[in-house]
C-alpha positions, 0 to 999 in steps of 0.5 A: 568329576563326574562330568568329566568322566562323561566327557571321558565317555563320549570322546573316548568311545561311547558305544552302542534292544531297539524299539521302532517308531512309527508302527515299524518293527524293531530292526532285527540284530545279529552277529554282522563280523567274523572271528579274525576280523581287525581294523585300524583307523586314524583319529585327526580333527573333525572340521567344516573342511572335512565335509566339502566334496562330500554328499551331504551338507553339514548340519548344525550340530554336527560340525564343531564350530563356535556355535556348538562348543561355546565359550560355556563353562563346563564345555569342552575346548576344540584343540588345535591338533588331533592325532591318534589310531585306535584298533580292534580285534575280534575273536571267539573264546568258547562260543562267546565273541570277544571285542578288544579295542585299543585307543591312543590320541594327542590333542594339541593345545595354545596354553595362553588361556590356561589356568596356572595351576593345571599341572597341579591337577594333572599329575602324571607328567608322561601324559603331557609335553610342552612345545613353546605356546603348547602343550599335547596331552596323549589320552590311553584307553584299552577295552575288552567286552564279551559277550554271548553270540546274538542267536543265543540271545546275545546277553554280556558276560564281562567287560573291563575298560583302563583309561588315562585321559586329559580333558580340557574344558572352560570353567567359571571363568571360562579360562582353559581348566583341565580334568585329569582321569586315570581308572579301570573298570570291570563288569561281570553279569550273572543273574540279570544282574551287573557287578561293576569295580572301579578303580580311581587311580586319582581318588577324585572320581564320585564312584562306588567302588563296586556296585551291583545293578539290575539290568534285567531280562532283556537284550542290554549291551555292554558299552564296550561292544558298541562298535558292533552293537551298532553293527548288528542291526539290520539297516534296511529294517532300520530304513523303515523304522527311522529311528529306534533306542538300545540299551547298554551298561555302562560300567563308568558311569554305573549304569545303564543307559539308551542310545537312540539310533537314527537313520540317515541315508544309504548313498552318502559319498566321501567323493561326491564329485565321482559317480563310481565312488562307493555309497556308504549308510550313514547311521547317528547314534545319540545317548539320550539326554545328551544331545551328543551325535555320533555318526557311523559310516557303514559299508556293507559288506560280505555275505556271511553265514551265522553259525548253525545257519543254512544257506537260506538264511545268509546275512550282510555283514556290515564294515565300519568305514568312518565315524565321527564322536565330537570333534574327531574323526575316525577312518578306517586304514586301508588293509 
């Protein structure tokens, strides 16, 4: 089970104290939002299709193909259909940003390589509907992170994440075998230290149901703000760098963790053809050890000034256009 809650992670949200490379200095990271901001983006499938027309080639292993996702057991299976919305908001309670993400996505599969028994392992059957030779699963998650703004040092005060999820990968056989998750997580911080709860509503997980981790004294991330922890870097700083890792919590899993940030390009173009067509940074973030990319298409944005700072010292703000985790991809909704 374990596996499949790592699954769970990188395909549900992953997300993401730097080091530079190469004599650089680490990039600098700051608060890049405002309160009151909100998007929304459609999730769909991420395929070689969507690249053509666009300012880069696809390279290997960023584009699920039968090279990537191989008939290998334990590997996820590339559903036929994607559709779905995920949402954020930020807001400001007592000084403190606070980062609440909702996510909802149906993934359409052919059952004809399925196991027999897969209903026996999903159990709630409000999260799957049969058409013919298919059958969609609808995946939930709804995350809150909190978290000290970055000129105060920016340590996380608390986090809870719920999610509902089904996974299908091959098995030993390499039939179509599925995984199903229902949990919540909640992490609070207090003395260097990470106090996280699981709940396993299926009692199948290889979880404490509470543990305690020392994440010691330096700037770590709650998983849950990844979306803006990858915000706050200075891309510019992250140019000369190239590369750099960051730490987080991650309360299902129960541990901490690094993601190595790379460094693409600032003109990567959805519309290459046209030379007005705006230019975006394109960002890959890696977990260590997992060799899973995700890739950030950020646009930057307005200038805006950091509480308590003077007009000398405005920063970018920076805008979450596109990004790609796995085989789904997320674009921002036009406002």
């Amino acid at each position: 089970m374990k596996k499949t809650l790592c699954v769970v992670m990188m395909l549900i949200i992953s997300v993401f104290a730097f080091a530079g490379c190469g004599g650089a200095a680490a990039p600098e990271k700051l608060d890049r939002w405002e309160a009151g901001e909100s998007e929304t983006y459609k999730i769909s499938l991420l395929t070689a299709d969507w690249f053509v027309g666009t300012s880069v080639e696809p390279a290997n292993g960023e584009v699920p193909t039968d090279k990537i996702y191989t008939k290998t057991a334990g590997v996820p299976i590339v559903p036929q259909a994607v559709d779905g919305e995920m949402k954020y908001t930020i807001s400001q309670n007592d000084g403190k940003w606070v980062l609440d993400v909702t996510m909802w996505v149906k993934q359409t599969y052919a059952t004809a390589n399925f196991v027999s028994n897969w209903k026996s392992v999903v159990t709630d059957s409000t999260v799957y509907e049969e058409n013919g030779n298919t059958v969609t699963f609808t995946s939930t998650m709804t995350s809150q992170a909190v978290f000290n703004q970055l000129h105060d040092g920016g340590k996380p005060v608390s986090s809870f994440k719920t999610v509902k999820s089904v996974v299908v990968f091959n098995d030993e056989d390499l039939k179509h075998a599925v995984a199903y998750n229902d949990y919540r997580t909640e992490t609070a911080y207090e003395d260097n230290k990470a106090i996280t709860k699981f709940d396993d509503k299926t009692n199948t997980a290889d979880k404490q149901t509470e543990k305690t981790v020392d994440v010691g004294s330096d700037l770590i991330f709650d998983n849950e703000a990844m979306l803006l922890a990858i915000r706050s870097i200075n891309l510019e700083q992250l140019r000369s760098a190239q590369q750099m890792t960051l730490d987080f919590f991650n309360g299902t899993e129960q541990a901490k963790q690094q993601i190595a940030v790379a460094y693409g390009t600032d003109s990567f173009k959805f519309n290459a053809n046209d030379e007005n067509a705006p230019a975006y940074y394109r960002i890959a973030a890696t977990p260590v050890g997992t060799g899973y990319a995700h890739y950030y298409y950020i646009e930057r944005h307005d200038i805006i000034m950091p509480p308590g700072s003077s007009f000398s010292n405005q920063i970018p703000a920076y805008k979450l256009e596109q990004m790609n985790q796995g085989y789904m991809n997320f674009a921002r909704v036009s406002q």
